[in-house]
N, C-alpha and C positions, 0 to 999 in steps of 0.2 A: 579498368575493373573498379566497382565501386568496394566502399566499404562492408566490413562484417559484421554483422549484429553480433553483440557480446554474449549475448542470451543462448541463441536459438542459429546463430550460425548462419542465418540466409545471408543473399548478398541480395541487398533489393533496392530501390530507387529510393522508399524512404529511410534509408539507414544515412543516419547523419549523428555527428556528438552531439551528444545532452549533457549540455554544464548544471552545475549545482543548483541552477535556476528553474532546473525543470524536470530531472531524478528527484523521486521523493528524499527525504533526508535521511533515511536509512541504505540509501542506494551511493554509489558509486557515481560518480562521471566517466561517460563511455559512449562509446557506438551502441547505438540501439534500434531497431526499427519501432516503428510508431505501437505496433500490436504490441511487442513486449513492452514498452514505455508504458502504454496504458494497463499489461495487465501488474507489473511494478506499482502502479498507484494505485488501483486496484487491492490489490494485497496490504501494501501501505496501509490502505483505508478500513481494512479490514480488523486491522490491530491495533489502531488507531482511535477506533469508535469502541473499542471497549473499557478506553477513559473514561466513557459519557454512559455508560452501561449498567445498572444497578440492580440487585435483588432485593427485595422485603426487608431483608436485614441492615442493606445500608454496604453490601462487598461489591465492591467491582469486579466488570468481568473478566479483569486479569487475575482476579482472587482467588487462589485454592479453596477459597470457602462460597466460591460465588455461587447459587442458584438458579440455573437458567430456567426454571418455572415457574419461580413470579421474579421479572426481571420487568425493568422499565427503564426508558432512556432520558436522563436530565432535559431537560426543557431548558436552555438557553436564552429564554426572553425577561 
């Protein structure tokens, strides 16, 4: 019998450990199938990019005072 996805409970051929190298870093190390693994980074990614997230005023989009109608995302270069 293989392993158990930690997630979602299947037991399915890609269900293998994901060390720290490959869980986002809000996640755990654990049994995972590949689908929950991506949607963990996924979400990760989600709460992540509202670092890079800005309204008119200059608040991020973690900000109680954020704006999401005029909202723009830092430019990086």
């Amino acid at each position: 019998m293989g392993d158990r996805c930690e997630m979602c409970g299947n037991v399915r051929r890609d269900v293998k450990f994901r060390d720290e190298y490959e869980v986002p870093e809000n996640a755990e190390e654990g049994y995972y199938c590949d689908e929950c693994l991506e949607d963990m980074i996924d979400g990760w990614w989600a709460e992540e990019q509202k670092a890079y997230e800005y309204d008119n005023e200059g608040n991020r989009a973690d900000s109680p005072d954020y704006n999401e109608d005029n909202s723009w995302f830092e430019d990086s270069d």
